[in-house]
C-alpha positions in Angstrom: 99.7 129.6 41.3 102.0 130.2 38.2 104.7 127.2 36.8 106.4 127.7 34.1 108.5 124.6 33.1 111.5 125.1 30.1 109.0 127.6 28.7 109.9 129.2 25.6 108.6 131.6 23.0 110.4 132.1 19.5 109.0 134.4 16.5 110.0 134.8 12.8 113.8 134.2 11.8 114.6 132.1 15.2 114.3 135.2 17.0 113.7 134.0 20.9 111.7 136.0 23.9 112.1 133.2 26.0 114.6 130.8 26.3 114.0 127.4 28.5 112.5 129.5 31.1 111.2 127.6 34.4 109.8 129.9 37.3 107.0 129.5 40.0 104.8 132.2 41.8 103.0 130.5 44.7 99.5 131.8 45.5 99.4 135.1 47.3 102.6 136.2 46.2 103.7 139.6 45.1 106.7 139.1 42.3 108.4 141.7 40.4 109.7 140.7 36.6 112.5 143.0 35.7 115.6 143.8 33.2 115.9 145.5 30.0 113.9 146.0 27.2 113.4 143.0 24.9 114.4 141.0 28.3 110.9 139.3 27.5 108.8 140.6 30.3 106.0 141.6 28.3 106.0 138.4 26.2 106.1 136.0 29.6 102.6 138.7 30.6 101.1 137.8 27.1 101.7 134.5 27.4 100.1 134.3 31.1 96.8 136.3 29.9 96.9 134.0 26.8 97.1 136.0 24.1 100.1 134.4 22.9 101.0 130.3 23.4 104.5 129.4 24.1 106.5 127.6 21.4 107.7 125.2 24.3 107.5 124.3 27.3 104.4 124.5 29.7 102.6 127.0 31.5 100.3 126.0 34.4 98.3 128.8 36.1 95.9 128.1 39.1 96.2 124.3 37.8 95.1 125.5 33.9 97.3 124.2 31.4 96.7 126.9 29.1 98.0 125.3 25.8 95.2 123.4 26.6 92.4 125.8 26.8 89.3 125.9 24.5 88.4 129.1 23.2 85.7 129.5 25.6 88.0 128.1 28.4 90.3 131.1 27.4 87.4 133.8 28.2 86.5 132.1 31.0 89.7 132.2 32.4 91.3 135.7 31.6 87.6 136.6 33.9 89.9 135.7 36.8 92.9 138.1 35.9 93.3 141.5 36.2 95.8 143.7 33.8 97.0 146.4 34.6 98.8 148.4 31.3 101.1 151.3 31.5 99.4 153.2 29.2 96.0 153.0 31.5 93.9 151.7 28.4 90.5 153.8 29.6 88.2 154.4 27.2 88.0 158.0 26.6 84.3 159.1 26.2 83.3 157.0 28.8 83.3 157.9 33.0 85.1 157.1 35.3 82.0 155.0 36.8 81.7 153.8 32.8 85.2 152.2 32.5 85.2 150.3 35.1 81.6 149.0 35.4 82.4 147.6 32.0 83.9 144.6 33.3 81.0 143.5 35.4 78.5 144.8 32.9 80.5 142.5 30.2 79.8 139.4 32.5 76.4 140.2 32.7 75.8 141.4 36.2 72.8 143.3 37.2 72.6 147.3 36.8 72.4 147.5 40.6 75.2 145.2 40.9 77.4 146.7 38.5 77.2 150.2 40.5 77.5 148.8 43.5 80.6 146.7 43.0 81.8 149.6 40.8 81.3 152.1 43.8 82.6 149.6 45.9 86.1 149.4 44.2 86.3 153.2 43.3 86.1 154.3 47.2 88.8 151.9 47.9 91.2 153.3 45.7 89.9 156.7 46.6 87.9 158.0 43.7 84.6 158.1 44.7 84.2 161.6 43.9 85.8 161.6 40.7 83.1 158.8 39.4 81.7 161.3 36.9 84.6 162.4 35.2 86.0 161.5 32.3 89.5 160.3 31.4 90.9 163.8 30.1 90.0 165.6 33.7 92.2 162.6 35.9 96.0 163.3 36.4 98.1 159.8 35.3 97.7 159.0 39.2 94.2 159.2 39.3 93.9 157.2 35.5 96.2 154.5 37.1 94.1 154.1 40.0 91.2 153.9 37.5 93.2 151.0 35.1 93.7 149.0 39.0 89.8 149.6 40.0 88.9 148.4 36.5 91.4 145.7 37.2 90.2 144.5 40.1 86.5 144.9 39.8 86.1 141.0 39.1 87.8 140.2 42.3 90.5 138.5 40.5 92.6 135.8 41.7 96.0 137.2 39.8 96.6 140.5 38.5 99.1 141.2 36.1 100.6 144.3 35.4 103.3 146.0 32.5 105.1 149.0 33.7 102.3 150.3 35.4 104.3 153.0 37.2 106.1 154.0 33.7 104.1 157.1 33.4 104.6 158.4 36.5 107.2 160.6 38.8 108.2 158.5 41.5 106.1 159.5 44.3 103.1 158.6 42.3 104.7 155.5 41.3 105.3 154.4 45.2 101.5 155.4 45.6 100.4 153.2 43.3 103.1 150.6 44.4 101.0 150.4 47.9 98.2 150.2 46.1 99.0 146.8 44.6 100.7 146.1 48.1 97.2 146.2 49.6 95.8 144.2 46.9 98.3 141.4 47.5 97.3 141.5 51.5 94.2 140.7 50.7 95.5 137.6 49.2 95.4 138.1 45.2 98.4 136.6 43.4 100.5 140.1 41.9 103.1 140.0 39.2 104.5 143.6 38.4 106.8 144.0 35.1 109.0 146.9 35.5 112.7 148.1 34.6 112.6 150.5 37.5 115.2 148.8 40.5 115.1 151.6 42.0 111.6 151.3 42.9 111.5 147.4 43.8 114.2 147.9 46.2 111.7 150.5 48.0 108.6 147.9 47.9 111.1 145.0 49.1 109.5 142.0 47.1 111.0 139.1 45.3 111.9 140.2 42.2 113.3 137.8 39.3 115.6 139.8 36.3 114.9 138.5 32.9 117.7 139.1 30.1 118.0 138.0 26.5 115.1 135.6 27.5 116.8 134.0 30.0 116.5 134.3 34.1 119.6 135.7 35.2 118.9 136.5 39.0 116.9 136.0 41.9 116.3 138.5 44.0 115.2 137.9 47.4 113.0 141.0 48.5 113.1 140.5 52.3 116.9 140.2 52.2 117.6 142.1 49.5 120.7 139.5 48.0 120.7 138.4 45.0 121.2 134.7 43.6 122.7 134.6 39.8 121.0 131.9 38.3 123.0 131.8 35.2 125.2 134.3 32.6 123.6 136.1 30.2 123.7 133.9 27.1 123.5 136.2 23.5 121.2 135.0 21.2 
């Protein structure tokens, strides 16, 4: 699903985000991306949803070479991702029915289709009956669940997501853990960004800590050992 091969991403003075970094996140997958801040999580997410092109290296996702990608090829291909952001990124004077029915409206689906898909996705992450309300009534739980219906309203084949628990006590942050749990069993690719060990040592997934740039361990979620891949190198 995801290869990155020597994949690296420098900005102004030399500074680098990524260093020679080579992973791969086979289809179906849930992966956790962890470490510090500036450990270029965020950037390696960018990069992935194409907002950004790496500086070296390549970066193959579902078979796309993305440095490759036309403009149109971009669009087309960031329909088949879902983000998820920490900040939930719903737009504030529209509905809960509103903001996520944007997606399909965007592509041009039907008015009928649009509710029903949008109904459709708002019952399974339990918020039928909020539909109606707006942004500033929902508790960060119920706006996260919002950001992941919006999110997966395309049926997506990956979904990304950056701290999307960062908001949130910890009980909320397990709920919408299982959330993205029951995304994943229903096959879609999941890649989670978060500093919080704490909580990928309760969800028990692979999880892959990012320092300076650099991959630095491999943690295997089912066994819960960790592989160091190499030292942390300063840059």
């Amino acid at each position: 699903m995801i290869e990155a091969h020597h994949l690296s991403k420098v900005y102004d003075r030399g500074l680098y985000a990524l260093r020679d970094l080579s992973l791969t996140v086979e289809h179906g997958e849930f992966v956790f991306l962890t470490g510090p801040s500036g450990a270029g999580k965020s950037t390696l997410l960018r990069l992935l949803l194409r907002q950004e092109l790496a500086s070296e290296g390549e970066l193959v996702v579902d078979g796309e070479h993305l440095s490759d990608l036309t403009a149109s090829q971009v669009q087309a291909y960031r329909r088949s991702i879902g983000f998820i952001f920490q900040d939930f990124k719903l737009i504030p004077r529209k509905t809960v029915l509103e903001n996520v029915a944007f997606v399909p409206r965007v592509l041009s689906a039907s008015a009928t289709q649009q509710r029903r898909k949008t109904f459709q996705v708002l019952k399974w992450v339990g918020l039928q009956h909020r539909m109606n309300a707006y942004p500033v009534e929902l508790s960060g739980g119920e706006q996260q669940r919002v950001a992941i219906a919006r999110a997966l309203v395309n049926d997506p084949m990956l979904v990304l997501a950056d701290e999307p628990t960062g908001n949130l006590d910890p009980d909320l942050s397990l709920e919408i853990m299982n959330l993205l749990r029951e995304i994943n069993a229903r096959g879609t690719t999941v890649l989670v960004a978060t500093h919080d060990r704490e909580l990928i040592r309760r969800v028990g997934r692979r999880a892959i800590t990012l320092d300076h740039g650099q991959i630095v361990e491999v943690m295997d979620g089912d066994r819960g050992d960790g592989v160091v891949v190499r030292p942390v190198t300063a840059v």
